[in-house]
C-alpha positions in Angstrom: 27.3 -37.8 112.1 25.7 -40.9 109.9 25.6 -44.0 111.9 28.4 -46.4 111.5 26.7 -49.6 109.5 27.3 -53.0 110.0 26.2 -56.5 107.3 23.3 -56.5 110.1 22.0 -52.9 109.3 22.4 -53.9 105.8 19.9 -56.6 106.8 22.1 -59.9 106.9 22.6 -61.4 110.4 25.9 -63.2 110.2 25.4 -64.2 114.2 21.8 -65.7 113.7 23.7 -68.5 110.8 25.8 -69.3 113.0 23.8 -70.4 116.2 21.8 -71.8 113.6 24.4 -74.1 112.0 24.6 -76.6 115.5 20.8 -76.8 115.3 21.0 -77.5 111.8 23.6 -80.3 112.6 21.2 -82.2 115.0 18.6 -82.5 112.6 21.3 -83.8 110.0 22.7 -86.1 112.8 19.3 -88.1 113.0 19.8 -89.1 109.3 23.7 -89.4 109.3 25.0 -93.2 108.0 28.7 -94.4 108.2 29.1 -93.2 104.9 29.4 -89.7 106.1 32.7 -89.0 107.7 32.1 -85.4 108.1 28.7 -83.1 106.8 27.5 -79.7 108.5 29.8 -77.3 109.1 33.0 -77.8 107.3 33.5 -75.8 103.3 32.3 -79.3 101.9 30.6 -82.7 103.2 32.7 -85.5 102.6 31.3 -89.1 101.9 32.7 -92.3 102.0 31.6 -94.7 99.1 31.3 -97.8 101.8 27.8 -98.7 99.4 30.3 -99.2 96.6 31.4 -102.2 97.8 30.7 -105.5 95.9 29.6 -103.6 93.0 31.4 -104.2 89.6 31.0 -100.8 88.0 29.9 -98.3 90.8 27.8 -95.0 89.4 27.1 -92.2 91.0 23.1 -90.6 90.4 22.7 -86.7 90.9 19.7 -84.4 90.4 18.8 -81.1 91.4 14.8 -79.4 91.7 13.5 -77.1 93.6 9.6 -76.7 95.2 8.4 -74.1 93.2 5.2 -71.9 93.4 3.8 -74.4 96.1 5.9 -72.0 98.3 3.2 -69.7 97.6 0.9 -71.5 99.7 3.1 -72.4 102.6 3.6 -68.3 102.7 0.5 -67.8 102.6 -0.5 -70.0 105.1 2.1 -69.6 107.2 2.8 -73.5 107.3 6.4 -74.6 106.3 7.2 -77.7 108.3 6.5 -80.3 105.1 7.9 -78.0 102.2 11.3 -80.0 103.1 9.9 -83.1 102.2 8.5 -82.0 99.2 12.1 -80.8 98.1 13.5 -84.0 99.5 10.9 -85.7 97.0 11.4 -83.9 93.5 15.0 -84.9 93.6 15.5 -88.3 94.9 12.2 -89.4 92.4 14.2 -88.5 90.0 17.3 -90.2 90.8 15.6 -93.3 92.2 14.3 -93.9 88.1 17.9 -95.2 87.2 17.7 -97.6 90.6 19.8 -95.6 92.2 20.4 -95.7 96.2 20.5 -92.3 97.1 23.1 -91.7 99.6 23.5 -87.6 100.8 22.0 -84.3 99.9 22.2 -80.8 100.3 20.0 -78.1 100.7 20.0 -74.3 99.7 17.3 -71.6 101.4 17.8 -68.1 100.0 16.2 -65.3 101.9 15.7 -61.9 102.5 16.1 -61.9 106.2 16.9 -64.7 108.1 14.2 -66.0 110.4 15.1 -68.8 113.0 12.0 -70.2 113.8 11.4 -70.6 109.7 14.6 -71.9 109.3 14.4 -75.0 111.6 10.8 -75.6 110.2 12.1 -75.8 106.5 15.0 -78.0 107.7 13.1 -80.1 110.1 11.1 -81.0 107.0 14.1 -81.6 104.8 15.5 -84.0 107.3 12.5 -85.9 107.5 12.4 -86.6 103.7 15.9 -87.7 104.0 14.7 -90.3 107.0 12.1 -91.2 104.3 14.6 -91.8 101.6 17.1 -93.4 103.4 19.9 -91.2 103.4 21.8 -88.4 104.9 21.5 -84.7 104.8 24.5 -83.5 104.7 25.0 -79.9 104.4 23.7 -77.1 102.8 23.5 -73.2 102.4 21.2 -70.6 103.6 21.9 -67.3 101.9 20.5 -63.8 103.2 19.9 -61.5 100.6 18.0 -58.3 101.3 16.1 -56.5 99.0 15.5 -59.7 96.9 13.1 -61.2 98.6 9.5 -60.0 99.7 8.9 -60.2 103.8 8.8 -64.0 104.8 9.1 -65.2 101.3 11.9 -67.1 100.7 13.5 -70.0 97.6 14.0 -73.7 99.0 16.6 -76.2 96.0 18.3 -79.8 96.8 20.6 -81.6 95.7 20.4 -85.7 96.0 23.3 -88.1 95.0 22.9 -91.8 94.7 24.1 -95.3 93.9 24.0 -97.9 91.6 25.8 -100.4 90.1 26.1 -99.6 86.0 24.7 -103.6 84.9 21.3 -102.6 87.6 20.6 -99.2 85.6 17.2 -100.0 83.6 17.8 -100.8 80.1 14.8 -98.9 77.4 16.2 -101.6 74.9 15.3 -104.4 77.1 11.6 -102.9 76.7 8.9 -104.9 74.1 5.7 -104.2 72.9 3.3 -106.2 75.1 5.3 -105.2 78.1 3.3 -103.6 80.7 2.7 -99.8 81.7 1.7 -100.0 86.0 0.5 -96.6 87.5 1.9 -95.8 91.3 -1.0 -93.7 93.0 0.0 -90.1 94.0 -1.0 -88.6 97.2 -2.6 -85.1 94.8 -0.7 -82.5 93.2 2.6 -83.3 94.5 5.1 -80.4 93.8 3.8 -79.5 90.3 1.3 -77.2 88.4 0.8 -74.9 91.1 0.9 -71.8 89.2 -2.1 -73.0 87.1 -3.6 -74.6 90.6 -3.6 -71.3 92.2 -4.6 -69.3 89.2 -7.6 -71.6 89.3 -8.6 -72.4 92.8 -7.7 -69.0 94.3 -7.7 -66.3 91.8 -10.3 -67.4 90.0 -12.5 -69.6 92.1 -11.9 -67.4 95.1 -11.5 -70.5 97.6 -10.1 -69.6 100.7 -6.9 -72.0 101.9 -8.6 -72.1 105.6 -12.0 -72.8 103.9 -13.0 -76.7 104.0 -13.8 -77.9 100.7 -16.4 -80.9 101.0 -15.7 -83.0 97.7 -12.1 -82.3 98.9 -12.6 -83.9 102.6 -10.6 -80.9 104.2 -9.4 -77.4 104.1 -8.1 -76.2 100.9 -5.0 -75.4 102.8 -4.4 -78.9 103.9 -4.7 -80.7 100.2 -2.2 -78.0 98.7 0.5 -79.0 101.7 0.1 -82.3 101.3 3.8 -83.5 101.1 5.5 -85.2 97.8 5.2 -88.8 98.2 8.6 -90.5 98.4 8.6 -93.9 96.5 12.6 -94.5 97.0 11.9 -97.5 99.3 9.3 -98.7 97.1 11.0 -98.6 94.2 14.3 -100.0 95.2 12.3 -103.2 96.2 10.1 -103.2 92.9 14.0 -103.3 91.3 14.9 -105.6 93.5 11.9 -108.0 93.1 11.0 -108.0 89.8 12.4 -107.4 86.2 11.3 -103.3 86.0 12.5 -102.4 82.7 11.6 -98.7 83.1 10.7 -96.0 85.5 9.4 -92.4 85.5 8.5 -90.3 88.0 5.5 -87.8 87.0 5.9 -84.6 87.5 5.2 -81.1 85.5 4.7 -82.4 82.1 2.5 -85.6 83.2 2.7 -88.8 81.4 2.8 -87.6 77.9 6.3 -86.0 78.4 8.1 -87.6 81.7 6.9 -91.5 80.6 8.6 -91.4 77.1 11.9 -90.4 78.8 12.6 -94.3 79.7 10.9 -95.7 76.2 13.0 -96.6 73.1 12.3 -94.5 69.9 10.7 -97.7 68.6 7.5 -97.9 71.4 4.6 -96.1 72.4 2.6 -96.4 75.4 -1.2 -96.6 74.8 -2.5 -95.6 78.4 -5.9 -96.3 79.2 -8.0 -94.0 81.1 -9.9 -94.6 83.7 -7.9 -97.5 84.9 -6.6 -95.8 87.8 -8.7 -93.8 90.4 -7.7 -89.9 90.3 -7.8 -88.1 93.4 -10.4 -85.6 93.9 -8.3 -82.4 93.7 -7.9 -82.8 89.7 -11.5 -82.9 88.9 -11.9 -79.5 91.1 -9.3 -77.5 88.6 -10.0 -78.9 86.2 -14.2 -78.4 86.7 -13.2 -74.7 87.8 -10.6 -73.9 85.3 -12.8 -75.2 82.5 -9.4 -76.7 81.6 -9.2 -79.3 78.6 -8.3 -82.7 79.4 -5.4 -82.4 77.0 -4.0 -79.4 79.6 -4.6 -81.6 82.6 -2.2 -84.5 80.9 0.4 -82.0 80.3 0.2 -80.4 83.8 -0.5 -83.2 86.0 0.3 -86.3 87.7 -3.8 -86.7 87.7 -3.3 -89.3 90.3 -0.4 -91.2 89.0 3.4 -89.8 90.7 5.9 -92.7 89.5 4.9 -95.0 86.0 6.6 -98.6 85.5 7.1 -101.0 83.1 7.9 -104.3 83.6 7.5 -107.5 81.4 3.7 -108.4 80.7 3.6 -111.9 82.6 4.9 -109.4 85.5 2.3 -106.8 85.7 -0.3 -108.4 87.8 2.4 -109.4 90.2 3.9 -106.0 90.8 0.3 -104.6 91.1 -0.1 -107.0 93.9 3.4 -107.0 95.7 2.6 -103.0 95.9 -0.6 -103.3 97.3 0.5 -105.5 100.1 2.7 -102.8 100.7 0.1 -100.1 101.2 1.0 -98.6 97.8 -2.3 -98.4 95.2 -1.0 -99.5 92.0 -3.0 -100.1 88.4 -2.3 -101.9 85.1 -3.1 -98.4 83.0 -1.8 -99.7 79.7 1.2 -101.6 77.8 3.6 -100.7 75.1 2.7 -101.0 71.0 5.0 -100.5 68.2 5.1 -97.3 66.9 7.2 -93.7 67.6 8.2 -93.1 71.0 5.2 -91.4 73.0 2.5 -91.5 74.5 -1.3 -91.6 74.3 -4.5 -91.7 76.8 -7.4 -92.5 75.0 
């Protein structure tokens, strides 16, 4: 007589979600604001709009990315307590551009088979990034599916919503030629161009992730982790500080196609290379990729992860207001008439 089966022989454990869900719900709790009157657990999150108030024409900021193939390393390395923040990152960057406070976001794992001590890692990371960005994490889904997923392997999304007021969304017709174009420093890769990344430095190159690279200053395996800088804070303040007519967070594509996104059809941005210092890890692919700089540009941050504009007797100013705040920042170029784009010459 065949065995009875049960969801759990079929490979989901129903009973491991659920003692997972009040675990989940502490690490939410650390990042919980009043504006959440209820989050994890319930069919949906509900959020108060209490950062509405005194605005004229409240608007509501949503965006959506996932990690990608950086998961690759953190399988492969077994590491997966910073791949949260780097999901935390790629959405509220994104948002953050039209000055928007972001308020709550979501989360979705999907999985072959549920592991708990991957689980909390993942979300322990998530949670972080939301202390980072100021804002709660308020729910989520983690979805078993067997059979879809290799062995430990495993898909990480988010989902960030913010707040602004509609008159404090950055204007591209406010923008003039002369205005100018200031780099924010990235921390390396971030979360994008890892398929080429890997293709290069492991495939090809044969590097080993546990191997220290010297021009690199650590193991292979450390650079590739290195979490998605967060520049909510930062930016907030720069839009609270100073005129910023336009900003864009760099991320696959590179400047040439993320910067023109906040330009007028009327300017182009003549970026000057070599203004800002690019971090080691982009002269290693590209060196052992034999990769033309025009790839790199269209691939990479290449040490920039969020480009501004602001009015020209601004620039120096920002520059320096960043700095004090422990954030390198570089005058790379300044808008010209011509068609919207971009070029680094």
């Amino acid at each position: 007589m065949a065995a009875r089966l049960t969801y759990k022989s079929a490979g989901v454990d129903i009973d491991l979600k659920e003692r997972l869900i009040p675990l989940f719900g502490r690490l939410a709790g650390a990042t919980r604001g009043a504006q959440v009157l209820e989050g994890i657990g319930g069919f949906g999150a509900i959020i108060g709009l209490d950062g509405a108030r005194g605005m004229k024409t409240p608007v509501l900021v949503a965006g959506t990315d996932g990690v990608g193939t950086k998961l690759k390393i953190a399988f492969a390395t077994g590491r997966h307590d910073t791949i949260g923040i780097d999901c935390v990152a790629m959405c509220v960057n994104d948002i953050v551009c039209h000055n928007a406070r972001p308020l709550f976001f979501l989360d979705y794992i999907g999985c072959g088979k549920l592991n708990q001590r991957l689980a909390l890692a993942i979300v322990k990371g998530v949670a972080k990034g939301c202390a980072q960005a100021g804002m709660a994490l308020v729910g989520g889904e983690t979805a078993q599916m067997p059979g879809l997923y290799r062995p430990g392997e495993y898909d990480l999304a988010g989902f960030a919503v913010g707040l602004v007021d509609r008159s404090r969304i950055p204007n591209p017709a406010k923008m003039r030629a002369g205005d100018a174009v200031i780099g924010l420093a990235s921390v390396g890769l971030h979360s994008n161009g890892y398929s080429l990344a890997r293709k290069v430095l492991i495939e090809r190159a044969k590097l080993k992730l546990n191997a220290r690279v010297a021009e690199l200053g650590c193991a292979l395996g450390d650079e590739l982790l290195r979490p998605t800088r967060i520049y909510v804070k930062t930016a907030l303040e720069l839009f609270d500080r100073f005129k910023i007519k336009g900003l864009a967070n760099i991320t696959g594509g590179g400047i040439i196609e993320n910067l023109p996104r906040v330009m007028p059809k009327d300017l182009h941005a003549n970026i000057r290379r070599g203004s800002w210092t690019v971090p080691p890890i982009f002269d290693l692919i590209g060196r052992l990729g034999k990769i033309e700089q025009s790839e790199m540009d269209r691939t990479f941050n290449n040490g920039l992860g969020m480009v501004a504009i602001a009015a020209r007797d601004q620039g120096e100013a920002v520059v320096k207001h960043l700095r004090s705040r422990k954030q390198r920042a570089f005058i790379i170029g300044e808008l010209v008439r011509g068609p919207r784009g971009v070029t680094i010459a």
